[in-house]
N, C-alpha and C positions, 0 to 999 in steps of 0.2 A: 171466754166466749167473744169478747169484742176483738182480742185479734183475731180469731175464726172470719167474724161480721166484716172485718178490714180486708180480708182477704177477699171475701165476697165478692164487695164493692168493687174491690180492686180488677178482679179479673171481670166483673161485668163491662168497667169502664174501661178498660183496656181492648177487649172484645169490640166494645161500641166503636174506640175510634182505628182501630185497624181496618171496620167497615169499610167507613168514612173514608180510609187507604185508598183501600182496593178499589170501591166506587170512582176515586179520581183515577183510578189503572185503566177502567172500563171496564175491570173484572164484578157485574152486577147479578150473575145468574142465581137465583135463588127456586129450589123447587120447591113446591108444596102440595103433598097429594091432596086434591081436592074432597076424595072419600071420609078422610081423617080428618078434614075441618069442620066439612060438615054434619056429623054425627059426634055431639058430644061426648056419649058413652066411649064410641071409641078412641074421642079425644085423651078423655081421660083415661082410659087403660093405656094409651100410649104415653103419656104424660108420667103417671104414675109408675109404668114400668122401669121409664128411663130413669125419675128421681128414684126410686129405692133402688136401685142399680149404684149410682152414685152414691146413694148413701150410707150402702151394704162395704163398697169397699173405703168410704171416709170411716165407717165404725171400723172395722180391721184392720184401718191400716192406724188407729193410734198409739201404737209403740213408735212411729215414724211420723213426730209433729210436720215435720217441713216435708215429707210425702204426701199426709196428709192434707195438708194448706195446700201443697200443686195441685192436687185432685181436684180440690172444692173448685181452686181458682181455674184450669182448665175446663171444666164444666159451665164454667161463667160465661167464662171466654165464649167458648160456643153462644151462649144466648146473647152475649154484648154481639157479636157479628149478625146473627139473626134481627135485633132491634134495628139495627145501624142502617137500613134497609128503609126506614120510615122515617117521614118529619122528628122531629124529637121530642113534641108535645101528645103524639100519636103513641108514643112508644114507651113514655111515662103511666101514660093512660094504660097502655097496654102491660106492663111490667106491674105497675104500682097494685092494684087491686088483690094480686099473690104474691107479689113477691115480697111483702113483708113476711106471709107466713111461710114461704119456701127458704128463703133465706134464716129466719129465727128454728126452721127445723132441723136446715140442715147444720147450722151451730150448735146445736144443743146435740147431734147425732155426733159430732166432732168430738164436744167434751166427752159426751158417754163413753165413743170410744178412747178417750184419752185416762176416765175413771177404769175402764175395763184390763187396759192395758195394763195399770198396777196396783191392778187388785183392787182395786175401788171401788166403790158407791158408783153404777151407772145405769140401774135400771128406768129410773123415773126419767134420766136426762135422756134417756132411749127412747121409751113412751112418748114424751113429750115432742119431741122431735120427729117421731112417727107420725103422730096425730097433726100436729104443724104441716106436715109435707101432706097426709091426706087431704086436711081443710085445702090449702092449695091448689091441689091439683083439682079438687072439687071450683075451688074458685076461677081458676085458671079455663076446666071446662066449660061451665056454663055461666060465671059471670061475665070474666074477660071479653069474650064474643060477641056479646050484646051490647056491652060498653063503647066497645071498637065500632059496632055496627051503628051504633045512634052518630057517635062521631062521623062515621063518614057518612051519612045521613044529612047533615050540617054542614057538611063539607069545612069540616076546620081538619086544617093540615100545618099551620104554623107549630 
């Protein structure tokens, strides 16, 4: 599981500074549909759809560790490029609140699939890792948004 958690990291922080690239390219456009921010429910149905997406194929693909590790770590990637967009104090605030349980579920969805693939013990690392990514995406819904909102409320952007 910890080099699952390594991988994570990895392609978040990689993600982040390829932003940071692009930004000095002058490549900054980033969309956001306005409908899906502000309506939680369908925050998190969008949310959720995308991680069990992800995590449906990191459980199947572990007969293939280092396929699997690309996946987790491409999926990172994506949200390090998306953070990279904000101050970096912003974007901890904004990351930190879920992404300890998004990242500890989609590890534990890693091993399951890595116990399933040889015959192993994988249903609790499965559950567990489910429920990780539900808390999540529940956090990510309606905590994150309000967290972010008081912050710029404050107006702290360092």
């Amino acid at each position: 599981m910890i080099e699952v958690l390594g991988i994570e990291v990895l392609g978040l922080s990689f993600g982040y500074l390829v932003g940071h690239y692009l930004m000095g390219l002058g490549s900054t456009a980033i969309v956001i549909n306005p409908a899906v921010v502000n309506s939680a429910m369908l925050l998190l149905i969008v949310i959720l759809s995308r991680n069990f997406v992800v995590a449906l194929v990191v459980f199947l693909l572990g007969r293939y560790v280092f396929i699997q590790d690309l996946v987790v770590a491409l999926a990172l990637l994506y949200d390090g490029l998306l953070i990279s967009y904000v101050p970096p104090l912003i974007a901890l605030m904004g990351v930190l609140p879920h992404g300890v349980f998004e990242l500890l579920g989609f590890a534990e969805v890693a091993v399951a699939g890595r116990g399933f693939a040889r015959g192993g013990a994988f249903l609790r690392s499965l559950l567990l890792g489910v429920v990780l990514i539900i808390v999540a995406g529940f956090i990510e819904s309606f905590v994150t948004p309000r967290v972010l909102l008081l912050v710029s409320r404050h107006g702290l952007t360092v």
